[in-house]
C-alpha positions as CSV (number, residue, x, y, z in Angstrom):
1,X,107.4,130.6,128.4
2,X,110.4,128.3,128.1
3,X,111.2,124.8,128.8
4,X,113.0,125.4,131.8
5,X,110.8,127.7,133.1
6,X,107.7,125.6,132.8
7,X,109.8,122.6,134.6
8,X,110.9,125.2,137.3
9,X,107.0,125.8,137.9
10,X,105.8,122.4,138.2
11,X,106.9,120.9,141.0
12,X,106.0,117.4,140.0
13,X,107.3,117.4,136.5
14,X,111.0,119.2,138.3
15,X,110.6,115.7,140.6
16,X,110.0,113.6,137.7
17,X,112.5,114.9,135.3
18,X,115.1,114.4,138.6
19,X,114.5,111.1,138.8
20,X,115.0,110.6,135.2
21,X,118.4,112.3,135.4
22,X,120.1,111.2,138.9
23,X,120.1,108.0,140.9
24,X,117.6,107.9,144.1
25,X,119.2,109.1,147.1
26,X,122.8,109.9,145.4
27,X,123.8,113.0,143.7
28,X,125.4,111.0,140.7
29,X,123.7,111.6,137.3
30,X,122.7,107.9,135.8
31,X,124.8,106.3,133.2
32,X,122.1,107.3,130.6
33,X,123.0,110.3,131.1
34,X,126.9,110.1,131.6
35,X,127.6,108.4,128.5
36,X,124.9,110.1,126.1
37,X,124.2,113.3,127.2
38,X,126.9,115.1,129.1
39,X,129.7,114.8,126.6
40,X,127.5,116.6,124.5
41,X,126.6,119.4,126.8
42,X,129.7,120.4,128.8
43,X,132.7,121.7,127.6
44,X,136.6,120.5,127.6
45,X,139.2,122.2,125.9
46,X,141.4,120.7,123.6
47,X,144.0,118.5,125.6
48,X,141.8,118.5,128.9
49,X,142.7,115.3,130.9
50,X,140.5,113.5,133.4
51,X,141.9,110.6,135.1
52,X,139.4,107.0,134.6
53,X,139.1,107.0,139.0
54,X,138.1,110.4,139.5
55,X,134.1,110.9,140.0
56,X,132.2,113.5,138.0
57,X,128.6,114.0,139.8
58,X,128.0,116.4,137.0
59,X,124.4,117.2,135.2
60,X,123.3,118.3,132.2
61,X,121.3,121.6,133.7
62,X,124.2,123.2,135.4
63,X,128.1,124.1,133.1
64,X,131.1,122.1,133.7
65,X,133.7,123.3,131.8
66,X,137.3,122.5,131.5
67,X,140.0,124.3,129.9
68,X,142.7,123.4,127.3
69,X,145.1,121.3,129.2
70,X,143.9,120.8,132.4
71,X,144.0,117.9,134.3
72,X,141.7,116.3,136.8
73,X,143.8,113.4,138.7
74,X,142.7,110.2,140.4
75,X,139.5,110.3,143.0
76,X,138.8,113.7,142.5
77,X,135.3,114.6,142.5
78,X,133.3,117.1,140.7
79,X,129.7,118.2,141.8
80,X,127.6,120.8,139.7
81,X,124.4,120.2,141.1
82,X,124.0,123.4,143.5
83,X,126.2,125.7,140.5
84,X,128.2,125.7,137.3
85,X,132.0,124.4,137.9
86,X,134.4,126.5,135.7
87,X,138.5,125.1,135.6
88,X,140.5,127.0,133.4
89,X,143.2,126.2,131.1
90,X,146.6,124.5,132.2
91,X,145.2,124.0,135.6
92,X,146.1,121.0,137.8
93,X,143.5,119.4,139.8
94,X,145.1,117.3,142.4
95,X,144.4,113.8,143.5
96,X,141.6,113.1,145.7
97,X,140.2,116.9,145.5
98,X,136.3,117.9,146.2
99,X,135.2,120.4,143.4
100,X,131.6,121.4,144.7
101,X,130.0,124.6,143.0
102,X,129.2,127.0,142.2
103,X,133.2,127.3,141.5
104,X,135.3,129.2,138.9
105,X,138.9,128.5,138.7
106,X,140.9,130.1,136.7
107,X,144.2,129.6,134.4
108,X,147.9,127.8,135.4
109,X,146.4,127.1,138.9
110,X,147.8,124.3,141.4
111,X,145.6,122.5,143.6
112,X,147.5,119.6,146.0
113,X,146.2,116.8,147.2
114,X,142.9,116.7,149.1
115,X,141.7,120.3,149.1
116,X,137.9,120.7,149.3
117,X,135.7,123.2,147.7
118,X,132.7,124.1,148.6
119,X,129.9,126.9,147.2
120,X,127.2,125.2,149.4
121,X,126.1,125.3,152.9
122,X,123.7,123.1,154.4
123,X,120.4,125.0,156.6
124,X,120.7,124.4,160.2
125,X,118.3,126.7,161.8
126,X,115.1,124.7,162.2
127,X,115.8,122.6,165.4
128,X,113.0,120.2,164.9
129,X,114.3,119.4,161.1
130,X,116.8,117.3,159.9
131,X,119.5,119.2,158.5
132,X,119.9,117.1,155.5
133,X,116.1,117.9,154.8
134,X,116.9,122.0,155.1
135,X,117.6,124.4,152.1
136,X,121.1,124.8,151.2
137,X,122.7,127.9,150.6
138,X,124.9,128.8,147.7
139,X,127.7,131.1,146.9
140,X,130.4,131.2,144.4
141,X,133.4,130.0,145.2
142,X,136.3,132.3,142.6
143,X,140.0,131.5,141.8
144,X,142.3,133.7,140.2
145,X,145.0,132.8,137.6
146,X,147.9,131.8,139.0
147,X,147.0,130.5,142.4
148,X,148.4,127.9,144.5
149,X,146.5,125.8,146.9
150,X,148.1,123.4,149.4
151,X,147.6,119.9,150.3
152,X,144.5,119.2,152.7
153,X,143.2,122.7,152.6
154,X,139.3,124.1,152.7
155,X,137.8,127.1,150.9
156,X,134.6,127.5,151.7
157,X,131.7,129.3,150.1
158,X,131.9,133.0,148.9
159,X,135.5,133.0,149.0
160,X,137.6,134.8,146.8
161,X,141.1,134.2,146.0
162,X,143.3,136.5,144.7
163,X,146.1,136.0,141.6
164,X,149.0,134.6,142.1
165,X,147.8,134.0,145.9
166,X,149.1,130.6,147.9
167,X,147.2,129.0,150.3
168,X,149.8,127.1,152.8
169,X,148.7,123.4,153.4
170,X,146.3,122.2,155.8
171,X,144.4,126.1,155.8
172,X,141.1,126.9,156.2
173,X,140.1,129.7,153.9
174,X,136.7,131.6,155.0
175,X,137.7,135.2,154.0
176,X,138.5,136.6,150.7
177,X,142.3,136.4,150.1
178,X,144.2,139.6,148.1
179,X,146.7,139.4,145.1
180,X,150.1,138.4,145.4
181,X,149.6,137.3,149.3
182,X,150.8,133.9,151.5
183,X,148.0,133.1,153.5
184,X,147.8,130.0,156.3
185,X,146.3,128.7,159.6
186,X,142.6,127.9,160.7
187,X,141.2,130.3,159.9
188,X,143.7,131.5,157.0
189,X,144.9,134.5,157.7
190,X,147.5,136.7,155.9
191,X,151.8,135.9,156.0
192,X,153.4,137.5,153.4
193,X,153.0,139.6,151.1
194,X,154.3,140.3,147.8
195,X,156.1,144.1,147.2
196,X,156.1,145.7,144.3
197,X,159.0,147.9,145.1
198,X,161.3,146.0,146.6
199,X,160.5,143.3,144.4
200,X,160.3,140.5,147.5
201,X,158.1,138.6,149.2
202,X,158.1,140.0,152.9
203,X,156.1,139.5,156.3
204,X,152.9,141.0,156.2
205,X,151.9,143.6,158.3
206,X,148.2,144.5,159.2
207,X,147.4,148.6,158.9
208,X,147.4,150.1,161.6
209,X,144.4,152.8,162.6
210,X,146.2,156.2,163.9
């Protein structure tokens, strides 16, 4: 039996090792563990950037990885406590962003200002619990090469979004987005779409059932 496994089947020692790892009450790994363990476990490619105000809430059990030339601006924060967060190469992370996995994003991706990720949702179901004290939920949150995300936008968990997609600013992105296709509004729903023959970007238009 492994290491992990044995600390998955002891609920005390998975409490105990916690506590060792993350402040009480916060989801922010100590600064033990910041400065002496988590350069050495997660991954940045060679160029990677992350700006000196941006907050990683990352932890040595779960992958953070970050590609060759990315950048991670100012106030951004990163979260890998529910699920690994995966950022590509020559991908821009924009200021004040929330990067909560699980999350995989891909290669030459732009994210504006203030978009918010997030691969988790909180139970609500039991009426005479707290939902803070209820089980979250996770699903993978996936970002194709090439994709452009506007300022102030959501994606929430499950989503998938497509290469070479754009999410217009200020969306709300609850359903999987296709290749190569303009998407906006609360909830996002499809504007244009890219064609292959003509070779232009034109008005999308929904199939129709005969």
């Amino acid at each position: 039996m492994s290491i992990a496994t044995k600390i998955k089947r002891n609920p005390r020692l998975k409490q105990l090792l916690l506590w060792l790892l993350l402040l009480p009450r916060e989801a922010r790994p100590r600064l033990w563990v910041r400065w002496l363990v988590n350069p050495f476990v997660h991954r940045r490619g060679r160029g990677a950037l992350v700006r000196w105000r941006s907050r990683l809430d990352v932890v040595p059990f779960q992958p953070f990885v970050l590609g060759a030339e990315s950048v991670i601006e100012d106030f951004a924060t990163v979260n890998n406590g529910m699920g690994g967060v995966y950022i590509g190469e020559r991908t821009l992370v924009g200021i004040g962003n929330v990067l909560i996995g699980p999350l995989r994003i891909g290669n030459d991706v732009i994210i504006a200002q203030h978009v918010v990720f997030s691969g988790l949702n909180h139970g609500y179901e039991d009426v005479h619990r707290p939902i803070k004290d209820q089980a979250c939920s996770t699903a993978e949150i996936v970002v194709e090469d090439e994709v452009w995300i506007g300022a102030n936008s959501v994606v929430t968990a499950g989503v998938r979004i497509g290469r070479h997609a754009v999410v217009a600013a200020g969306s709300v992105v609850t359903q999987d987005v296709p290749p190569y296709t303009i998407v906006g509004g609360n909830p996002a729903r499809p504007l244009k779409q890219y064609n292959p023959a003509s070779g232009q970007w034109e008005k999308y238009q929904p199939l129709t059932s005969s």
